[in-house]
C-alpha positions as CSV (number, residue, x, y, z in Angstrom):
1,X,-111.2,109.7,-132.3
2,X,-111.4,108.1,-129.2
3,X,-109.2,108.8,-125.6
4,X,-108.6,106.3,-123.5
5,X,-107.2,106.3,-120.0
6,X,-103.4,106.0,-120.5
7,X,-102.9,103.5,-117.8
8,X,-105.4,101.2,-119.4
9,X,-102.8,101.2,-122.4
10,X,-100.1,99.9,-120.2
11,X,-98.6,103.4,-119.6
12,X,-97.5,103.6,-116.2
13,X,-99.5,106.7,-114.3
14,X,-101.7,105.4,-111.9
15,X,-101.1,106.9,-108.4
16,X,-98.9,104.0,-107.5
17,X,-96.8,104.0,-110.5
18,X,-98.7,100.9,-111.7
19,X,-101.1,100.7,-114.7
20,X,-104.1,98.3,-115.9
21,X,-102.8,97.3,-119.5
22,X,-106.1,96.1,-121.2
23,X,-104.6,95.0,-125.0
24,X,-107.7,95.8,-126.5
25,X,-107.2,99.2,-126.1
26,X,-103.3,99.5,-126.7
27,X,-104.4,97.8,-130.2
28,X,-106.6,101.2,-130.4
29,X,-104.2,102.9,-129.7
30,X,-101.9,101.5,-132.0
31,X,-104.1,101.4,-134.9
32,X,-104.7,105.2,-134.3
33,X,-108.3,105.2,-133.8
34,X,-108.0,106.4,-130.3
35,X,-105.2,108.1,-128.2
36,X,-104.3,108.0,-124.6
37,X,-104.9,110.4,-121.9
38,X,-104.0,110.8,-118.3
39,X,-106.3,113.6,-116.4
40,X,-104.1,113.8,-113.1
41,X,-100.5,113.8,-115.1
42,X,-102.0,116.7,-117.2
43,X,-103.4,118.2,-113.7
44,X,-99.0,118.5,-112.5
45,X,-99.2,115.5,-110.8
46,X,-96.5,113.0,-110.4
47,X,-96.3,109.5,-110.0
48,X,-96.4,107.8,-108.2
49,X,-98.4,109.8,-105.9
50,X,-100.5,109.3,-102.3
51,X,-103.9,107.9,-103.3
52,X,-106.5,110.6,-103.2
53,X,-110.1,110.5,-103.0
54,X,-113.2,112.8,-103.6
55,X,-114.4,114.3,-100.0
56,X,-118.0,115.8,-99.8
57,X,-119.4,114.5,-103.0
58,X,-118.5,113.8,-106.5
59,X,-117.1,115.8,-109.6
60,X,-120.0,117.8,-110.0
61,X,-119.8,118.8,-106.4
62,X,-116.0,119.6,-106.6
63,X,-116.6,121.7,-109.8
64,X,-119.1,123.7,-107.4
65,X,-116.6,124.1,-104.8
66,X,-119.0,122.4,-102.6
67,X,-116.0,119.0,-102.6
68,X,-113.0,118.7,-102.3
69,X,-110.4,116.0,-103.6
70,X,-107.8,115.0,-101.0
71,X,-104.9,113.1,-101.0
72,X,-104.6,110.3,-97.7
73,X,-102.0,112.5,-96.2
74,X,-105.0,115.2,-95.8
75,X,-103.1,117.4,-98.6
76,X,-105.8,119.4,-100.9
77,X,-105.0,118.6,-104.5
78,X,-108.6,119.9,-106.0
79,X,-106.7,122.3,-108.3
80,X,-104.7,119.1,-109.9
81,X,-107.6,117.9,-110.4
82,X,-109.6,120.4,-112.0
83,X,-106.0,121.8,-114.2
84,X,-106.3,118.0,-115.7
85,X,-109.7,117.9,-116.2
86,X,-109.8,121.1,-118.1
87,X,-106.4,120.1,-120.2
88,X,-108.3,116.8,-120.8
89,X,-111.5,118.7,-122.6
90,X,-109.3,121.3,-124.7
91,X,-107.8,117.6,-126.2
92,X,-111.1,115.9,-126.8
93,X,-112.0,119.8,-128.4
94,X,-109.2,119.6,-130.6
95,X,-109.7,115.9,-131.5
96,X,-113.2,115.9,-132.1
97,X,-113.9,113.2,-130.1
98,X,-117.3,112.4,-129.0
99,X,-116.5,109.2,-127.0
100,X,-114.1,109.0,-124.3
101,X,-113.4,105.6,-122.2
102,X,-111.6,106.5,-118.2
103,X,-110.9,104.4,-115.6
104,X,-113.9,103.6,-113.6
105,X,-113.1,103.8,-109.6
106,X,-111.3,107.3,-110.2
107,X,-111.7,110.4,-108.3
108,X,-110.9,112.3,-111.8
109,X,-112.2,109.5,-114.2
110,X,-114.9,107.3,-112.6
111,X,-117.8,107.4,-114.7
112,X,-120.5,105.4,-112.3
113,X,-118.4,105.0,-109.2
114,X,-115.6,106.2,-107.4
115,X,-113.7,105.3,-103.8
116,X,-116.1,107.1,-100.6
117,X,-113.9,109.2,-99.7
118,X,-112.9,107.6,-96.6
119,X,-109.8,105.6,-97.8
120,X,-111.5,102.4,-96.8
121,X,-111.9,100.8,-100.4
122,X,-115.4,101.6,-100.2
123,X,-117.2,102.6,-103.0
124,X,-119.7,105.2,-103.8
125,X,-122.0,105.9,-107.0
126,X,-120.6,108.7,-108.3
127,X,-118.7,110.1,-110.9
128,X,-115.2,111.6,-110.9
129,X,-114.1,115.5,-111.8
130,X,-112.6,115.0,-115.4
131,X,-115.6,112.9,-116.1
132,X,-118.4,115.4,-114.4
133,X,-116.4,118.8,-116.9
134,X,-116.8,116.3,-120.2
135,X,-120.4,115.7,-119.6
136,X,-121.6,119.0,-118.8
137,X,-119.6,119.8,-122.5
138,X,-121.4,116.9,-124.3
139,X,-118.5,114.2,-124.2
140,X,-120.0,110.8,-123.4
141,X,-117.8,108.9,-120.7
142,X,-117.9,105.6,-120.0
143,X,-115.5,103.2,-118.0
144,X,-114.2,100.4,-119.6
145,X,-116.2,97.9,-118.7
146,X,-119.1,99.4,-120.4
147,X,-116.4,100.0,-123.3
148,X,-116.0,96.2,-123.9
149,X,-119.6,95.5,-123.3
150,X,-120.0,97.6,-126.9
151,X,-117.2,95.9,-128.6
């Protein structure tokens, strides 16, 4: 089994309420090979929801409370975050899945980058919090870019 980022299925949960249908992986979804998954709506939060970004580091860093992730409005939501992340790994547990394809970008999914952390639309190398707790268990994550490269 496979998870894949529930917005890139169509499913509206991005922070603005938005999502980044890729039909590809609906058809995955549909054909029951893979199943979606939203870190940050299993974390409590709604949407849409302020834009938030990882401050001081990257998921590693947050899961070491040396990070923290913040919302633009300066509100704290690490413990989202982390509640999502954790949620996120009991799934692919109980799944079996070895493979899971996140939004790159994201402060909980990005696998190779994520926003600075100064709300500027700057990037950063880095790697989100969901995607930082599923490697140190094991679970390859890659964005979906690197996703369609394989296909």
């Amino acid at each position: 089994m496979i998870l894949i980022s529930a917005c890139l299925i169509g499913e509206r949960v991005r922070y603005d309420g938005g999502h980044k249908l890729n039909q590809k992986f609906k058809d995955l979804v549909n054909n029951g090979v893979a199943k979606p998954v939203c870190p940050e709506i299993l974390g409590g939060l709604p949407t849409p929801r302020e834009p938030a970004e990882i401050i001081g580091g990257n998921g590693d860093d947050v899961w070491a409370n040396n990070a923290k992730v913040i919302s633009c409005s300066g509100e704290d939501v690490t413990s989202y975050f982390k509640e999502g992340a954790l949620k996120t790994l009991d799934i692919c547990k109980s799944e079996k899945c070895s493979l899971i394809v996140l939004k790159q970008d994201s402060p909980s999914c990005g696998s190779s980058t994520i926003y600075s952390g100064n709300f500027n639309g700057e990037k950063k190398e880095g790697f989100g919090v969901t995607t930082s707790l599923l490697r140190s268990h094991g679970i390859e994550v890659i964005d979906e870019v690197e996703f369609e490269k394989r296909l």
